[in-house]
MIBA-55263 format. One record per atom (N, C-alpha, C): residue in three letters; residue number from 1; x, y, z. Coordinates in nm, 4 decimals, m for minus. Each point is the difference from the previous one (the first is absolute). Example, Ala and Ser with C-alpha at 12.3 -4.5 7.8 and 13.67 -1.06 7.14 Angstrom:
<sites>
   residu   num          X          Y          Z
      ALA     1     1.3190    m0.5690     0.7800
      ALA     1    m0.0890     0.1190     0.0000
      ALA     1     0.0900     0.1200     0.0000
      SER     2    m0.0350     0.1050    m0.0720
      SER     2     0.0820     0.1190     0.0060
      SER     2    m0.0770     0.1090     0.0730
</sites>
This chain:
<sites>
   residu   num          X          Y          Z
      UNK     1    m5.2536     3.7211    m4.6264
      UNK     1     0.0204     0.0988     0.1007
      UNK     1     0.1262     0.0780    m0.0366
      UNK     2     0.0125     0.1207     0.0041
      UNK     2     0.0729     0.0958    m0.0262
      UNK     2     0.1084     0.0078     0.1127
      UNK     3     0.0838     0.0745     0.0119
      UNK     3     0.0946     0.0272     0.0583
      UNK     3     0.0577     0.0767    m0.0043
      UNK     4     0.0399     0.1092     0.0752
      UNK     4     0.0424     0.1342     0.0064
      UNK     4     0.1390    m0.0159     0.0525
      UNK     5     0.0741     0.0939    m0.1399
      UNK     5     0.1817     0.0340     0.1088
      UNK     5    m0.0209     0.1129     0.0316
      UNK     6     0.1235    m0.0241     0.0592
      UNK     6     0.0556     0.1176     0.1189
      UNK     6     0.0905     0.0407    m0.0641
      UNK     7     0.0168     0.1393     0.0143
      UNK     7     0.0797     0.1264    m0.0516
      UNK     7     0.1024     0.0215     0.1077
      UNK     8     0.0915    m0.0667     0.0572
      UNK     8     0.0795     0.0932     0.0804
      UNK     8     0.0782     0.1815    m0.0446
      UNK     9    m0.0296     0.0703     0.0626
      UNK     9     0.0865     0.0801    m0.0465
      UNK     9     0.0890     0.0248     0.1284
      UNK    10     0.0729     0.0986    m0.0580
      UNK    10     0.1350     0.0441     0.1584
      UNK    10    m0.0189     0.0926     0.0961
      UNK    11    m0.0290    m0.0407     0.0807
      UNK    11    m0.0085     0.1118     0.1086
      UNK    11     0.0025     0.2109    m0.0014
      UNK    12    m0.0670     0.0539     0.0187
      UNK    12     0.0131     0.1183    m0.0001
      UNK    12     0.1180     0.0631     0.0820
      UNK    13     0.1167     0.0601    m0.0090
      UNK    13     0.1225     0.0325     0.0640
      UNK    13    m0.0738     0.1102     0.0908
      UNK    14    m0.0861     0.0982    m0.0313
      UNK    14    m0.0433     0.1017     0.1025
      UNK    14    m0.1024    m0.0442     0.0458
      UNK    15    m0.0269    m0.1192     0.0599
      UNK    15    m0.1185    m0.0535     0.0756
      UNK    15     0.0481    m0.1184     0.0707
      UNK    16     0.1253    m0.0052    m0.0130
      UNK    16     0.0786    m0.1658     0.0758
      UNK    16     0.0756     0.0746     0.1498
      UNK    17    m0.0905    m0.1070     0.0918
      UNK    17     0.0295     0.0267     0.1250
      UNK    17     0.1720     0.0174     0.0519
      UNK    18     0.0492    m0.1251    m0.0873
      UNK    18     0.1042     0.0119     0.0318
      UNK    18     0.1067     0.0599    m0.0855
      UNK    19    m0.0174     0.1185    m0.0402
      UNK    19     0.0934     0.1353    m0.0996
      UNK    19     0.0859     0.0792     0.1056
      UNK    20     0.1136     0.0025    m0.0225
      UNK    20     0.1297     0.0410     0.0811
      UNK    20    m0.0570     0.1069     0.0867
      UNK    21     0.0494     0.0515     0.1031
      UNK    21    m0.0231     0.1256     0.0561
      UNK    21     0.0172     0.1642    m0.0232
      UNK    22     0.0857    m0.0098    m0.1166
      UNK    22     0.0072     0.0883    m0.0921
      UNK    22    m0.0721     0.0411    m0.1049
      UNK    23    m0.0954    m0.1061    m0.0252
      UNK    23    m0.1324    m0.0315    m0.0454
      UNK    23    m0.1067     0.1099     0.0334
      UNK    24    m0.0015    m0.0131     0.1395
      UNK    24    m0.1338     0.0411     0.0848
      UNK    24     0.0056     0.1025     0.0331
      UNK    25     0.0380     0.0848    m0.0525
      UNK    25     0.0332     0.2111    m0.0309
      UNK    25     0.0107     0.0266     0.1212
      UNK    26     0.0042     0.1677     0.0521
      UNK    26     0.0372     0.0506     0.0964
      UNK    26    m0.0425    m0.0430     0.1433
      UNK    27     0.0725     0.0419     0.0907
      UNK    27     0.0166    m0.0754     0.1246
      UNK    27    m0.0656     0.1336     0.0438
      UNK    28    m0.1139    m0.0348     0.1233
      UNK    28    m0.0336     0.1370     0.0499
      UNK    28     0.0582     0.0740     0.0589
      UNK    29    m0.0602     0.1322     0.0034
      UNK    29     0.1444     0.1520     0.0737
      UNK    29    m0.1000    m0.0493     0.1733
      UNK    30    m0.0940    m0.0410     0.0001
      UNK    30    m0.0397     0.0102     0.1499
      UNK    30     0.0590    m0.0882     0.0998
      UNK    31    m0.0032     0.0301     0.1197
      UNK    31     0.0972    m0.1117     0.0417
      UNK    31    m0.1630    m0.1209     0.1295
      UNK    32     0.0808    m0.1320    m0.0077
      UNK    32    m0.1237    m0.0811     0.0805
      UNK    32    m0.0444     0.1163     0.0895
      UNK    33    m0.1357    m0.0917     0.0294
      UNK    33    m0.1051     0.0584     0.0908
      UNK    33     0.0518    m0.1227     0.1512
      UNK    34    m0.0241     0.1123     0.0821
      UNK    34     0.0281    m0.0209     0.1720
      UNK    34    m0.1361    m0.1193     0.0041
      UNK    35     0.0353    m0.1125     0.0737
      UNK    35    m0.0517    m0.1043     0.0039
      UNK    35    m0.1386     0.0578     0.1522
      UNK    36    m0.1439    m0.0233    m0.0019
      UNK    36    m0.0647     0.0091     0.0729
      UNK    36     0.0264    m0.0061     0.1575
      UNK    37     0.0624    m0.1173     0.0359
      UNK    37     0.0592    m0.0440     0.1589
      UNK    37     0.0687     0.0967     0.0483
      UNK    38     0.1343     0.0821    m0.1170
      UNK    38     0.0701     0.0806     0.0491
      UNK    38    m0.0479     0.1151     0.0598
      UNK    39    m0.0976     0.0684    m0.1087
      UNK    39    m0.0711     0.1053     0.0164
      UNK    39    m0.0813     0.0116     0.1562
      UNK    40    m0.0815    m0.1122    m0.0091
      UNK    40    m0.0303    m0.0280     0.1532
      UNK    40     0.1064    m0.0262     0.1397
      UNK    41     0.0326    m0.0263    m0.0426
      UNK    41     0.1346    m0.0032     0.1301
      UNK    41     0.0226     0.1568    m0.0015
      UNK    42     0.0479     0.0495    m0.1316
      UNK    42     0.0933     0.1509     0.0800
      UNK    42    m0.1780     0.1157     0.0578
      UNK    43    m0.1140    m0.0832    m0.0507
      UNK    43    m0.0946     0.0825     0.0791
      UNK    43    m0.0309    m0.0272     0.1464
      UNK    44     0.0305    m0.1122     0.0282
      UNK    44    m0.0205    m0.0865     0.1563
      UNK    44     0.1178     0.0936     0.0851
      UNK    45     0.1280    m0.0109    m0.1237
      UNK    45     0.0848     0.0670     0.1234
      UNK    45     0.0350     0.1429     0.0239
      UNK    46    m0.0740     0.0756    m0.1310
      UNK    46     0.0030     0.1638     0.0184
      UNK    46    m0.1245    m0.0089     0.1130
      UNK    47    m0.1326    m0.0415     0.0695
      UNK    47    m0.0952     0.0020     0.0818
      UNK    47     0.0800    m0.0311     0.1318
      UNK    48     0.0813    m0.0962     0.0426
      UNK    48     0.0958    m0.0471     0.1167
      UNK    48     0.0687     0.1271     0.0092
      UNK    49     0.0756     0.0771    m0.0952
      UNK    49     0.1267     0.0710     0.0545
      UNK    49    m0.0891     0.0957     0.0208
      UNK    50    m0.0799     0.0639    m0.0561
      UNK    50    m0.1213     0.1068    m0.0147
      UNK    50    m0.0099    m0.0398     0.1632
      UNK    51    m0.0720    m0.1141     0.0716
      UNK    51    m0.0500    m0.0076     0.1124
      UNK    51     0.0546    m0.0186     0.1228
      UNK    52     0.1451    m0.0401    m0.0435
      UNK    52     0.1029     0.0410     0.1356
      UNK    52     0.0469     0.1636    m0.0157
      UNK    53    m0.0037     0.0597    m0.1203
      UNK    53     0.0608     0.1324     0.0435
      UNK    53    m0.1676     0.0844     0.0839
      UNK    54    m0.1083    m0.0372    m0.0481
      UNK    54    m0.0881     0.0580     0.1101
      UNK    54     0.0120    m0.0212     0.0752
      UNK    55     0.0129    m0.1371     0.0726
      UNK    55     0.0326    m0.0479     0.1414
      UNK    55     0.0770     0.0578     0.0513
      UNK    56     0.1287     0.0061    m0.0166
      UNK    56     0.1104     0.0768     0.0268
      UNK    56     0.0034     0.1436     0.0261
      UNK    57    m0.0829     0.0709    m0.1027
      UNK    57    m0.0171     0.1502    m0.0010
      UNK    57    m0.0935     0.0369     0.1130
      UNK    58    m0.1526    m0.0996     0.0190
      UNK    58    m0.0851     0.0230     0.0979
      UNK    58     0.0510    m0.0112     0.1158
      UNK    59     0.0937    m0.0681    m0.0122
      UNK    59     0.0347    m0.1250     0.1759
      UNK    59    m0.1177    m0.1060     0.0432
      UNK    60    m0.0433     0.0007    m0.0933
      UNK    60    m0.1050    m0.1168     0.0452
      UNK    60     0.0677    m0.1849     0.0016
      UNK    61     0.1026     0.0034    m0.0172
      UNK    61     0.0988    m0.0920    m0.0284
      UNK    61     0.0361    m0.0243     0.1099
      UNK    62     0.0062     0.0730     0.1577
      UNK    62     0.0443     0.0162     0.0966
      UNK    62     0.1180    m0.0168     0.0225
      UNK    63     0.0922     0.0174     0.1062
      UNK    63     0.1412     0.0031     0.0350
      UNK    63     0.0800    m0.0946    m0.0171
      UNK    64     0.1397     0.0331    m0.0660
      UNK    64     0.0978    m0.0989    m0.0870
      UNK    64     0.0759     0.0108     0.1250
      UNK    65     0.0968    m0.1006     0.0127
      UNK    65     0.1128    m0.0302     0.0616
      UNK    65     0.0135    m0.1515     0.0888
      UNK    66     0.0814    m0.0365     0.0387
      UNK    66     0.0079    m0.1418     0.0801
      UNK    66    m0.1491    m0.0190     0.1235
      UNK    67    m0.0056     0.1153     0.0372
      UNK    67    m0.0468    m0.0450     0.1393
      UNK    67    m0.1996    m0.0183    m0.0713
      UNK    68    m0.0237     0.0475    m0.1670
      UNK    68    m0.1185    m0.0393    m0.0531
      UNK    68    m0.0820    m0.1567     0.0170
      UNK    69     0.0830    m0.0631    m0.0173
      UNK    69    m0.0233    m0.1461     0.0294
      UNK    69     0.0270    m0.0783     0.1054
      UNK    70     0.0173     0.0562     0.1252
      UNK    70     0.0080    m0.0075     0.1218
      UNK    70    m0.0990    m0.0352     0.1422
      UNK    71    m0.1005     0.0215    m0.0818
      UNK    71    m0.1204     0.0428     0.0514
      UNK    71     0.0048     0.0990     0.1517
      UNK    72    m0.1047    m0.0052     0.0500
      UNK    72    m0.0493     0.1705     0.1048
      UNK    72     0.0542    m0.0361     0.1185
      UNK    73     0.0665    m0.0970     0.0489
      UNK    73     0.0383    m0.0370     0.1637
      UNK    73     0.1560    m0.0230    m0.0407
      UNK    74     0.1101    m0.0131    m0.1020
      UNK    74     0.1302     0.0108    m0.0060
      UNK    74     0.0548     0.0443     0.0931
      UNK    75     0.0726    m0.0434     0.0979
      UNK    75     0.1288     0.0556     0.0559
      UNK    75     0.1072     0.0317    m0.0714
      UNK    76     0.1244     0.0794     0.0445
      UNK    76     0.0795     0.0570    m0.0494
      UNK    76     0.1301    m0.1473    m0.0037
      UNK    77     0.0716     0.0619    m0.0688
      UNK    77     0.0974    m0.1211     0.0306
      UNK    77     0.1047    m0.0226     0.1104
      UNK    78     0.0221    m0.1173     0.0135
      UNK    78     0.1075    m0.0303     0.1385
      UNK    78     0.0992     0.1251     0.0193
      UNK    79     0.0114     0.0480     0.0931
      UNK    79     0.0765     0.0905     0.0234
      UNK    79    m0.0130     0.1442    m0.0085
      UNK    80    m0.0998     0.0481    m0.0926
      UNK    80    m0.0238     0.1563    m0.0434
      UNK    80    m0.1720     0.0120     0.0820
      UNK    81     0.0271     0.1276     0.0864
      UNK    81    m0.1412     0.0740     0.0556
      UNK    81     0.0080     0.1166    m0.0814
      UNK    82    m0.0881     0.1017     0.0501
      UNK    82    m0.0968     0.0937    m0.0522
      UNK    82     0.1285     0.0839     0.0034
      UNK    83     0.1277     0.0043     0.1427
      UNK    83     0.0646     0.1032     0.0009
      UNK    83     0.0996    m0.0656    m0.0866
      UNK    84     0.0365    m0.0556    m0.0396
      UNK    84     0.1407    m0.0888    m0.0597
      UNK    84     0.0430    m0.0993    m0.0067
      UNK    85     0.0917    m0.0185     0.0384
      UNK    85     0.0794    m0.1411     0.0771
      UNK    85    m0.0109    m0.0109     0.1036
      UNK    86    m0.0349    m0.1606     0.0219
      UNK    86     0.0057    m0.0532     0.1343
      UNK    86     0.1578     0.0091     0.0702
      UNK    87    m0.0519     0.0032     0.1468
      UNK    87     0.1220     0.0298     0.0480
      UNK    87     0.0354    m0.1368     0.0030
      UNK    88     0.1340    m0.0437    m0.0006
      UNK    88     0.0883    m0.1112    m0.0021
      UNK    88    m0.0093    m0.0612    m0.1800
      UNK    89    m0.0326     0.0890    m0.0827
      UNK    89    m0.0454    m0.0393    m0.0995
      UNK    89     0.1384     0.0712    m0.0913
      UNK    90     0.0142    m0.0624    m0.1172
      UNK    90     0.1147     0.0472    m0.0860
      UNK    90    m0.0334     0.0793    m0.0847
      UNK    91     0.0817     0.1018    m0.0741
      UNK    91    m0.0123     0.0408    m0.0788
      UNK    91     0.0272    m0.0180    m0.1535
</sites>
């Protein structure tokens, strides 16, 4: 029975994974690409700001201020009526 050698030879220098980084020629002029998630987020939130400035512009948003969350039967507060100050009341 025969038997076959082996030839080592040496590694190829422009085909070895691990060849310096100076090695591996120009670095690209483009710069990374914007990751998918991001892209979606700044579209979720250009549609939000987009949909409060309609709200806002229509008034369909209805009336801002304290007494909004108050609900429809609120009284006024201790001391102040329709004309002002209560009498015996401070200023």
């Amino acid at each position: 029975m025969a038997t076959r050698s082996t030839v080592s030879t040496p590694p190829d220098p422009s085909s070895d994974d691990t060849a310096p980084m100076s090695d591996l020629g120009p670095i690209s002029d483009t710069p990374p690409r914007v990751p998918r998630w991001v892209k979606a987020l700044a579209v979720i939130a250009g549609v939000l700001a987009l949909l409060a400035l309609i709200l806002v512009l229509t008034g369909l948003g209805g009336g801002h201020g304290p007494g909004r969350h108050t609900g429809s039967g609120a009284s006024p507060a201790v001391g102040v009526t329709a004309e002002g100050i209560a009498p015996g009341g401070e200023v």
